[in-house]
Every structure is written in C-alpha cells, then in structure tokens.
N, C-alpha and C positions, 0 to 999 in steps of 0.2 A: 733702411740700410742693413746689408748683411751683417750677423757678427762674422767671426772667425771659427768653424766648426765642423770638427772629426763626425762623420756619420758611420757607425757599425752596422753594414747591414746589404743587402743588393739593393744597385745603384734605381734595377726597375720600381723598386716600394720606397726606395728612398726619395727619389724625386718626384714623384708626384707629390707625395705626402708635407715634404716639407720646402721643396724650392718653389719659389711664386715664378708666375708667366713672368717671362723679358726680364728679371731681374740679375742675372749674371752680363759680365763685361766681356767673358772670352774663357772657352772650353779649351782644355790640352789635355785628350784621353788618350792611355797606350795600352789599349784590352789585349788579349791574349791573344794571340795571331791564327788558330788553328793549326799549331807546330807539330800535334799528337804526342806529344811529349808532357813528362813531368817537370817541375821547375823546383828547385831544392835551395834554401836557403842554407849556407854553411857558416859552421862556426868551426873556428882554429880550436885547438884544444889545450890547455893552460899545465896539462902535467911532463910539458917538453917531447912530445910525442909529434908524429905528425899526423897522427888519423884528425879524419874531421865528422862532424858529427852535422846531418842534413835532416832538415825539418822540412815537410812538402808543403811549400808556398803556395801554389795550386798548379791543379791539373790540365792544361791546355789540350783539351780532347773531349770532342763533341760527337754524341751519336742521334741518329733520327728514331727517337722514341714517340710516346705517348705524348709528353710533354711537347715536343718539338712540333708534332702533328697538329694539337690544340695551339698552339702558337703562331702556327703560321694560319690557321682556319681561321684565326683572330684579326691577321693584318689584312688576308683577302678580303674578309666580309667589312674593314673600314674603309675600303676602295681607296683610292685615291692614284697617286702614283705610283706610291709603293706597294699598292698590293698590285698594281701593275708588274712591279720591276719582279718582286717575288713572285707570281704567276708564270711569270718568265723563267726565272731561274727554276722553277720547278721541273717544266717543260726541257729544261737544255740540262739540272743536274739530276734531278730525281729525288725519291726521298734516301740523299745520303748527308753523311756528316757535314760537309763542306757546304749545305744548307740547314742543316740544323746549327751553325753558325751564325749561317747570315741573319736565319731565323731569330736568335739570340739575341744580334745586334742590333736589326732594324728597329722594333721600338723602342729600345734605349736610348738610338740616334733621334727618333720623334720626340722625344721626355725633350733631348738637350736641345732641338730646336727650339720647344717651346718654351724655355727658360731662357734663351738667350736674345737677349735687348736687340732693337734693331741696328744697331751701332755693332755690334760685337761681330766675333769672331771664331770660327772652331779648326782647331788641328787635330788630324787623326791620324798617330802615328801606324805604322804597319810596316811589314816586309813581306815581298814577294807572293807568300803562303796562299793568301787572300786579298792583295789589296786591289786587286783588278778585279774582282768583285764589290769589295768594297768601296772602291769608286763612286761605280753604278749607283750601290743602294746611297753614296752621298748626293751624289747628281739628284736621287728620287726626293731625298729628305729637302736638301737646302736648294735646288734647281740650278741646272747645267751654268747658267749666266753667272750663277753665286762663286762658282770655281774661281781660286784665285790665283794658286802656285800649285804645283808638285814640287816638293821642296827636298833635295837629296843629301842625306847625311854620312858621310864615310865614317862607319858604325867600327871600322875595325883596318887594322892592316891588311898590306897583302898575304895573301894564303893559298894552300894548294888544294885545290878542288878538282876530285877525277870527272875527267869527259866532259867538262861543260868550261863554260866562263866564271869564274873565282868572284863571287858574290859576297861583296865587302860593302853595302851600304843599307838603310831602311828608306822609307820613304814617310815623309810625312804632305797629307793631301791641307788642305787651308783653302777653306771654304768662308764666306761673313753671309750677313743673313738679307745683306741690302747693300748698295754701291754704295749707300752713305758707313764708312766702317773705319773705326779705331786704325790707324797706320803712324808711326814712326821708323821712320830711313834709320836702320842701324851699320855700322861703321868699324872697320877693322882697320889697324896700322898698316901704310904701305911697307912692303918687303924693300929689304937690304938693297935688292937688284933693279926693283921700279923707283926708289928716291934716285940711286945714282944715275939710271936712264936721261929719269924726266926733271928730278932736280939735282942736275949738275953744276948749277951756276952757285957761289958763295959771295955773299956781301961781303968786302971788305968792310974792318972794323965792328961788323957785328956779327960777323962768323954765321948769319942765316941763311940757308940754303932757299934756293927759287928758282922757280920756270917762268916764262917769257911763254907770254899769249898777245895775241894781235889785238891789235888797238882800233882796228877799221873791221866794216862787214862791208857786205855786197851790196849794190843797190844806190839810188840816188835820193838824198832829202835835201828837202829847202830850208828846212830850220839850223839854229848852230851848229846841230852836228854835221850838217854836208857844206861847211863854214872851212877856208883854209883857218890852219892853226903853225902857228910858229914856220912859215911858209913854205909848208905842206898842205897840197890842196887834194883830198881824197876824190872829188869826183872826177880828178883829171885819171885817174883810175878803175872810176868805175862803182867808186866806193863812198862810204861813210864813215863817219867816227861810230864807236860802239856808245860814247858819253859825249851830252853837252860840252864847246870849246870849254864854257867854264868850270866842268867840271874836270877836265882835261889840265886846266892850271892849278888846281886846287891836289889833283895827283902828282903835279911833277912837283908843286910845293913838298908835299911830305913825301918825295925819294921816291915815289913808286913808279916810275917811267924810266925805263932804259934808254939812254941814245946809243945808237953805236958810235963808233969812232971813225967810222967811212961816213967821210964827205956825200949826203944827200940818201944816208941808211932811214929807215921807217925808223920810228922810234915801238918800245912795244912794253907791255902790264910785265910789272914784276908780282906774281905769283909768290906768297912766301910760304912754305911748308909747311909750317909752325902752326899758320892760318888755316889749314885744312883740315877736315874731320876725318878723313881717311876714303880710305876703298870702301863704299856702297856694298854692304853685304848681298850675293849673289845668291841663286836656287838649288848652288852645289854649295854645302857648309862642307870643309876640309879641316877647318883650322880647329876644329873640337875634337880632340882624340877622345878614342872610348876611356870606360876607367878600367886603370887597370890593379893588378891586385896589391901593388903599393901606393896605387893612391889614397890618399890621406881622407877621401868622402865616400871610400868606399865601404859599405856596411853590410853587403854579405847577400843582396837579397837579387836575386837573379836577374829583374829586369831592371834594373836599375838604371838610367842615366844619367849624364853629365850634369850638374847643377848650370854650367855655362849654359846648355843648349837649351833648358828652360828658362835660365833669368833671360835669353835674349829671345825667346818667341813672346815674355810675357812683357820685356820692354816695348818689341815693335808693337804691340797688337792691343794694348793698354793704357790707361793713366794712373796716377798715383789715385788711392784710394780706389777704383773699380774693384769690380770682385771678378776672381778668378775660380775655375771648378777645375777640381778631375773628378771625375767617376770614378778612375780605377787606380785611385792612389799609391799601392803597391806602400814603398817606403817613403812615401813624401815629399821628392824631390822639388815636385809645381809648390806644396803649398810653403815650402822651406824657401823658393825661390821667389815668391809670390809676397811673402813676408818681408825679405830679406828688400823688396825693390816696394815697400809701401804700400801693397795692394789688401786687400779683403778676400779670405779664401774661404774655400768648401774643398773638404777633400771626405773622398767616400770610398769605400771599402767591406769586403763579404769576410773578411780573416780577420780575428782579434790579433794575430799575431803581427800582420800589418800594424795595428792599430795601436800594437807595444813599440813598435820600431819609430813610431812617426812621434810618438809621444818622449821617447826617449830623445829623439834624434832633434827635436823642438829644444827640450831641455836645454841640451847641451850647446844648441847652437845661438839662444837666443836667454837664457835664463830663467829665472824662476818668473821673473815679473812678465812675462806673457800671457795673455788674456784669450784663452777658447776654450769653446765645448766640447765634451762628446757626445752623444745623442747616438742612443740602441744600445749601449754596453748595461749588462744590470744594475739596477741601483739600491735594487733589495734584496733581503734574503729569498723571496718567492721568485723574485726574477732570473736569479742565480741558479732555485732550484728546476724553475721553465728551462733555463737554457742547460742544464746538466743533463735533460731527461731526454732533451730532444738533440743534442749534438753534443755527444760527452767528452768530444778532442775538440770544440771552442770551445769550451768551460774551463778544461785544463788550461788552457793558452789564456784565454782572461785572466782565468785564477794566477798562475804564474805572473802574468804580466804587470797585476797588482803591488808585487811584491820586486818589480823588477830582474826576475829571473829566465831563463830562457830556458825552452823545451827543450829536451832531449827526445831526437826518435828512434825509438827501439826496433831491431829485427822482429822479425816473426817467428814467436819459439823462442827468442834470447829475451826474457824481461828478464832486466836484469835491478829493478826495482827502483830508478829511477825515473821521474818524470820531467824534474829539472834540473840547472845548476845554478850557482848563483858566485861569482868571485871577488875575491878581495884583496889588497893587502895592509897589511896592521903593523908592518916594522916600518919603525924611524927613515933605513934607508932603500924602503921597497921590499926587497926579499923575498922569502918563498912566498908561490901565489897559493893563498887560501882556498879553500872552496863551502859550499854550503850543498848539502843535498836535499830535493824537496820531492815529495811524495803527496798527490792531490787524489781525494776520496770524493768523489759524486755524491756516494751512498753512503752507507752507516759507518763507519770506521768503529775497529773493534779494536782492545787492548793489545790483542797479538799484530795489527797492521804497529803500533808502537815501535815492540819486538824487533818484529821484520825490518824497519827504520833502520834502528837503532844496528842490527847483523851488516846493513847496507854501509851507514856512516866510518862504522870498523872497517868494511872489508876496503873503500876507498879512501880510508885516511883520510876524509873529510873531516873540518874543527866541529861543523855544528851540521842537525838533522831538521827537518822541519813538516811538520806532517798538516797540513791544510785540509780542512773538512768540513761539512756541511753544519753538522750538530755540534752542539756545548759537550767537549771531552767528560767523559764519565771518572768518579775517584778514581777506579783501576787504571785508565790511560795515562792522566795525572801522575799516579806511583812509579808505573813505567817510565816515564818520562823523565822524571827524578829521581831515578835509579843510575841515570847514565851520567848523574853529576854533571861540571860544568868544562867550560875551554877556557882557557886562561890568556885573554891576549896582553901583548907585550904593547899593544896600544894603553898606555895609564896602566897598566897591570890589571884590569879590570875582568873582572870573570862573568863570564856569558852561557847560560843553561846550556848542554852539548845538544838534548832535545828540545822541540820548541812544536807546542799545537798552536796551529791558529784557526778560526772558525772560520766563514764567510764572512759572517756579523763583522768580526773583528775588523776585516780588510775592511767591508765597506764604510765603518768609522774611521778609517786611517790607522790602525796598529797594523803595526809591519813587524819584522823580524828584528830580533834584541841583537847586534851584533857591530863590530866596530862602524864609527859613524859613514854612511856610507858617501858623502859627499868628497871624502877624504878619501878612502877605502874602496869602494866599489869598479871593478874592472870587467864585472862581465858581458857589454856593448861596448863595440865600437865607439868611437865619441866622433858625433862628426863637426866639423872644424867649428870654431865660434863664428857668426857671419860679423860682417862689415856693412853696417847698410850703406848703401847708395842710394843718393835722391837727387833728383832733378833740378829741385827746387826746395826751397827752404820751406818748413813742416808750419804748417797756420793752428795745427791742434796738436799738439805734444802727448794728447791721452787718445788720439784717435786708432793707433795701431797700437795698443796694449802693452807702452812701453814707455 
C-alpha cells in the first residue's frame, strides 16, 4: 500500500523509479498547456503598498532542440502506437515547438499508463492550446474504446475576446484503462426553478414537497402485477402495474399513493424530494466557479484550481483508501483534496517552491499530526551542496522554504540584496506587520556578505536579518553579527539577535530562526482553509490516513 508522498524531482525519473506497475487508483494531471508564456506566482506585499512581488513558477514554452530530437528518436524506435501517432504528427507539424511538447508529454503519459491499476482512471486537464493534439496521443497511450467523457469546465466568466468566440472553459479528457473502472454518480442540488417545476405538490401536515410518477408501464403480464388492484384493471389499457398488487398495498399503507379526487382518476407514486440525491452531475460542470482573488483557498500560485472540482473528480472516479497521483502537483490541490475525501496520494513536482506551498498548505489545512514524505529534497549537507552547484535558484527556494520563508524575485540590475521574506506579527492586538530579511549563500559567505545584511535590514526597517549558508560562520562573521545587537519583541518582552547565521547543517537538524513563536506569529503564506473531512462511510482504521 502506498504511503502518502511529496516527490521533488521530474515526474519522467520519478515514476519509474519509484511508482510500481498498476498500483495507483486514478491519475488527475494539469501540465502546462503550451501557452508560451511565463507563469508567476504572486505575493501581496505587507508594508501597505500595492506592488506585488512574482516569483517564476514555471515556464510554459517548449522549443525543438537537441533534447527534443533525441526524445522523440526514443518513442519512434519503441514502436508501438504511439510512435505511430508521433511519426504522424511529425509529418503534419514538423520539427516545431508544438511537438517538442507532445514530445514531452507522450512518455510521461506511457509512465502513467503503466502505473495505473486496471480498475483506475486518468483526467488530463488542458485547454484549447493543445488539447486536440492531446487527444490523439491519449487515444495512442490508453486506446480510442478507453475514452470516456470530454468533460467541459466553465473555467471563468464571460469576457470580451476580439474576432473570435469568448473562450471561457478548459476541457478535461477521462480516459480508465479497462471497461471494468472505478465510477460513482456524483449529485448536485436541484435549482430553485426545477423543485417548483417538478415538485410542486406539498404534503399536508408534513410540509414535504413531491412529484407524482405513474404507477402502470406498457405492455401485458400474467403475474400480479397485470392483476386488477382496488378495481382498477391496467390491461384493460394496455398496461401493467410497475410493482407487485402486493406491493402496491404495502405503498398505499405508508401514504405513498396519490388518489385523485375524480371519480375513476389513476392513482400515481408520490415522489418525495427529500428522497432524492439530486441532479446527475453532467459533461458541462457550470456550478464551480473559478477562484477568484478573494477567495479564501486562494494561495497565489497561477494554475491553481478549485478544491471542489478535484474532491468531486476524486469522489466519482475513487474509493476511500485508493491512491491518487498528480504528476504536476503545482500547489497541491489533488493531494489536499485526496486527503481531505480518505484517499492515499502521490503528488510530484520539478520546483522546490511548489514543494514549500503544498507542505505549507498541508500544514495548515490538516495539522501537525499528518503523516507523509518527501523524497528528492536534500537530506545532507553534500546533497545541499549537489543541488547548490547544479541549480543555484532551487537551492535558494529549498533553502528558504526550510525555514518557511518565501522568495523574493529581483529585476535584472536591481539586486537589491534580498532573497527572501519571512512575516510576523508579535503585539497582543496584531499590529504592525514585522518582517524578517533573509540572504542565502551557495558558496562561501564572507564577513562583509554579514555587512552587506546587516546595510539591507536598516535600510527596510526590518526587526531581524538572517543570512543562510553552506559553511560553519567564521569568528569574524560571528562579531559582525553581534554587532548589530538584538530586536526587542513586545511578544514577553523577549529579545531576539537583530542578526541571525544559520548553516545548512543547522536547517537540516531542525534549528530555524530564533524569533517570536511562529505558530502564533507567522503571516507570511496564505493559510488555506482547515479541511472538514468527508467520508462515505465510517473509518475501520483510525491511524490509516495519518490522523
């Protein structure tokens, strides 16, 4: 059985490596659409200003390089379908980006085939960009018969789009791997104007609303049911009762038969409202609005969606305990929604900064006592220093994210010598919002990066500095650092070093930042909402979901 666990790393090295054959319940990926565009995570800014500060989430722009060439030379020579369908697309787009995409995606989509159980399920969310591409190479992966919905989301309001038609929906494809597959009928409340339509009738005395359906079908039988009942005889019409006579007496016993009040009326089922599950959710979802920037789950990070419109693809398509995957987790809406309805998840991701958002966004939504891993983030100082050498802006965002703080991204030509922020507040009634400035060194840090700290902390009126670095601070950095004396919080009156070094070592033992307690104090993430779980059925193992 799966645990529950964050993967740092591409989803193509990740799943071989660690997901076994057929063992996920059901896939919900939302990759990058080929928009050509950048994607910018924003943060509001806390000194009453309105500028916002954008961190590059990732880049959605694919070119036909070197890579892309060996990649597709890869799926041709495994034959099969799909280097059918890409031999094709080769032929109709050529060597451009719009196939260094597809290129991208098709074995990723092979990886998820072969992970997922015979029973399961995959949605591939998309819009327009490429999904009529992406079709095809679905049809190639799961076979044309495996299709099972194109499922259409109204992603946004109306808007005004020049020369064309106003493009307000995504589409998600939902594919299973075999006619035998995970399904649950999910159910929405009837509207205000179909109850009064269809149940217009009200019980006297129990104020329940109901509809009236026919009590007889078509057709002639010889058993009770084509039997006169209370001297009414249906085959003199053609008909039958729809229930045994006896069971016909057993419904007028407990009220459930209408008679009319005309002499020689049908009698007919009272329908009770109350009784129904709702409207059969349809292949056009309307009733999920996008989020929008007051919503209360909304955490900043571009592609974000609706928490409703993953707990209800992981409701139908699911059982309690199954495991759920995304590949391209983003801010971890599947596995917060995944958690949140009893399931087992994977969620995987190429950005450490993702990888701060979902673990925060865990936190807050679910508590301390939550049980998962993460697997690819460093665990050592040597792993720290691998990944400093070879990608020095995911180090920083690790590094930051350790400590709970969030990047700041700087122009070009403007360093203005911050890497993070980090906010709080420490008065009894709220108050001014604090800030913490953090400064992360790869390489050697020397007594004057201290300094330079320390120029930075002044010139933003920040209470405390924090300078993160590879190696054990040298006496001279030390002296600097305790030079700049302490902040005095009104939290207990308690004084806190205004500089503060911390090592790698440090973080990966667990020392963090000396500063008001941050459980109380800490403001700088979003908090998204606490969940509520929902279950189907009552829990047989109380320690099986990590809570």
């Amino acid at each position: 059985m799966h645990k529950n666990v964050l993967y740092y790393g591409d989803n193509l090295d990740i799943l071989p490596r660690y997901v076994a054959d057929e063992s996920v319940d059901l896939i919900y990926l939302d990759p990058p659409f080929n928009s050509n565009q950048s994607y910018n995570v924003l943060f509001s800014e806390h000194n009453g200003s309105d500028s916002q500060s954008q961190i590059k989430a990732f880049e959605d722009t694919w070119h036909w390089d070197q890579a892309a060439a060996k990649a597709y030379q890869d799926i041709v020579e495994g034959g099969g379908r799909m280097s059918e369908a890409m031999q094709s697309f080769y032929k109709l787009l050529g060597p451009t980006d719009m196939n260094a995409y597809l290129t991208m995606m098709a074995p990723r989509l092979l990886e998820l085939r072969r992970v997922l159980k015979p029973t399961g399920s995959v949605y591939l969310h998309c819009d327009p960009t490429a999904g009529h591409y992406l079709k095809i190479v679905m049809d190639a992966v799961f076979g044309p018969k495996n299709f099972r919905n194109e499922v259409v989301w109204k992603r946004t309001s109306a808007r005004s789009d020049s020369h064309k038609w106003n493009r307000i929906h995504d589409t998600l494809l939902f594919y299973s791997k075999s006619d035998d597959y995970t399904w649950h009928t999910q159910y929405i409340p009837y509207d205000e104007g179909y109850v009064k339509k269809f149940y217009r009738h009200v019980e006297a005395g129990t104020g329940r609303r109901y509809t009236l359906s026919d009590l007889m079908a078509r057709g002639l039988r010889k058993g009770s049911s084509g039997k006169p009942w209370r001297g009414i005889d249906p085959g003199a019409r053609g008909n039958h009762w729809k229930n045994k006579v006896e069971t016909l007496e057993e419904l007028d016993a407990q009220g459930r038969i209408y008679w009319p009040a005309k002499k020689g009326g049908v009698p007919r089922y009272k329908r009770y409202l109350d009784e129904m599950p709702g409207l059969a959710i349809q292949s056009i979802i309307m009733d999920i609005p996008p989020l929008s920037a007051q919503s209360a789950e909304k955490l900043g990070y571009p592609t974000q969606k609706p928490q409703a419109l993953l707990e209800r693809i992981v409701s139908a398509s699911s059982n309690e305990g199954d495991t759920v995957l995304d590949p391209f987790c983003g801010c971890g809406t599947t596995v917060v929604a995944a958690q949140k309805l009893r399931r087992r998840w994977i969620g995987i991701d190429v950005t450490h900064l993702a990888i701060t958002l979902i673990k925060h966004r865990l936190h807050t939504a679910f508590g301390d006592d939550l049980r998962y891993e993460v697997i690819g983030e460093p665990t050592s100082v040597a792993d720290a220093k691998e990944l400093a050498q070879e990608d020095p802006y995911q180090f920083q965002l690790w590094a930051l994210g350790l400590v709970d703080a969030r990047p700041v991204e700087q122009k070009k030509g403007a360093d203005r010598g911050i890497d993070g922020r980090l906010y709080f507040h420490d008065e009894p009634t709220g108050g001014k919002t604090k800030q913490i400035i953090l400064q992360v060194k790869g390489g050697r840090a020397k007594p004057s990066d201290v300094r330079d700290l320390r120029g930075v902390v002044e010139r933003e009126k920040a209470e405390i500095g924090v300078l993160i670095c590879m190696q054990k601070p040298t006496r001279a950095m030390r002296t600097e650092a305790a030079e700049a004396s302490f902040y005095k919080s009104p939290w207990r009156q308690k004084p806190y070093p205004k500089l503060q070094i911390l090592t790698v070592a440090d973080l990966l033992t667990g020392r963090g930042i000396d500063y008001p307690p941050r459980k109380q104090t800490n403001v700088t993430f979003r908090k998204a909402p606490k969940a509520n779980r929902r279950s189907s059925r009552k829990r047989s193992n109380p320690d099986l979901f990590g809570q």
